[in-house]
C-alpha positions as CSV (number, residue, x, y, z in Angstrom):
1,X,-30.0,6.8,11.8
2,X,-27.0,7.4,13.7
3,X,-25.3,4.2,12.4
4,X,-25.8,5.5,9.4
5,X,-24.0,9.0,9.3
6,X,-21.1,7.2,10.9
7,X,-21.0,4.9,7.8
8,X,-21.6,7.5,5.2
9,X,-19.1,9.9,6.2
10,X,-16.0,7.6,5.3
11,X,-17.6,6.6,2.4
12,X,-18.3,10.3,1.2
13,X,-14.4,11.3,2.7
14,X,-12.9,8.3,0.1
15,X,-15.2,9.0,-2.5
16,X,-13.7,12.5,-2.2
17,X,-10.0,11.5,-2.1
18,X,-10.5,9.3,-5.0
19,X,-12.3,12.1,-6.9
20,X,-9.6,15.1,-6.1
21,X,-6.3,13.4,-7.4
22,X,-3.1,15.1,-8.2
23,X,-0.1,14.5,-10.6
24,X,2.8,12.8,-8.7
25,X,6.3,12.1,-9.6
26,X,6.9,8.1,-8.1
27,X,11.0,8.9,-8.9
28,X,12.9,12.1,-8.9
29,X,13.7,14.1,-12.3
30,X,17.4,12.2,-12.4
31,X,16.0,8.8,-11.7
32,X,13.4,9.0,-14.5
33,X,15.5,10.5,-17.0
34,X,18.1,7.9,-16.4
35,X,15.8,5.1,-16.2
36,X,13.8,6.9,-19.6
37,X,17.6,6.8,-21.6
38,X,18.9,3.2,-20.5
39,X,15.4,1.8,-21.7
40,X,15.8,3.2,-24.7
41,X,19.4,1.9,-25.5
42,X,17.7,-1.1,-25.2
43,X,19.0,-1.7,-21.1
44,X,16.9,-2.7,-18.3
45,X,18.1,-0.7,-15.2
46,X,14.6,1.0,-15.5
47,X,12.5,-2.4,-15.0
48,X,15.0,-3.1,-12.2
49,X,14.1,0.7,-10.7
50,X,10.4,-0.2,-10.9
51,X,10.9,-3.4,-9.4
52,X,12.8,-2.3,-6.6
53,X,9.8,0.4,-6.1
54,X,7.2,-2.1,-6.5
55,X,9.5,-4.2,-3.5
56,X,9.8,-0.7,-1.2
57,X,5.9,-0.6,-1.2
58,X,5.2,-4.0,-0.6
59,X,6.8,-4.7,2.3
60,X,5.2,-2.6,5.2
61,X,2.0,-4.1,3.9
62,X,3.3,-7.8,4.6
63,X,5.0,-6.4,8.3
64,X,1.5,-5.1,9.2
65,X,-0.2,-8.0,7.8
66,X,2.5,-10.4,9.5
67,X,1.8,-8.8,12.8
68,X,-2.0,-8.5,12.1
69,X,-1.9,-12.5,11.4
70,X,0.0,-13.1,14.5
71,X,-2.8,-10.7,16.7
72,X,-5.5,-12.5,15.6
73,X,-3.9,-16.0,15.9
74,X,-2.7,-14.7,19.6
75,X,-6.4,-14.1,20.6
76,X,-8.0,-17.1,19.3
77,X,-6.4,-18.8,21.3
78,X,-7.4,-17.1,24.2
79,X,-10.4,-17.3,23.2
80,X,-10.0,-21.2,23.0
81,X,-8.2,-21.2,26.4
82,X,-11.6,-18.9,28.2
83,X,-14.1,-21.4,26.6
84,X,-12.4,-24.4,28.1
């Protein structure tokens, strides 16, 4: 029973996050209304904006995959070297 308060309690804090959202701005007021004119003068600074967002949020995700790889390869073989 105790295993499984532990388990619902993230599940109903997510749920909650998930269901409680607000409005967010990803760029600032200047940014948007630049990116917002040059697209529609037929430019494409504003696909160059979002990809350079979409780049800013995917790199800590590979660092701390990186070093999660490099962790788990690390103790494996340990593990490896114990066993032998």
């Amino acid at each position: 029973m105790h295993k499984f308060k532990s388990i619902l309690l993230p599940i109903l804090v997510i749920c909650l996050f998930i269901l409680i959202t607000i409005d967010a701005s990803a760029q600032c007021p200047m940014c948007k209304m630049s990116a917002e004119s040059n697209l529609a003068n037929g430019g494409t600074a504003g696909k160059g904006l979002n990809a350079g967002i979409i780049y800013m949020l995917a790199t800590p995700y590979l660092l701390v995959g990186a070093v999660a790889f490099l962790w788990w390869r690390n103790k494996k073989k340990v593990e490896v070297n114990q066993e032998d």
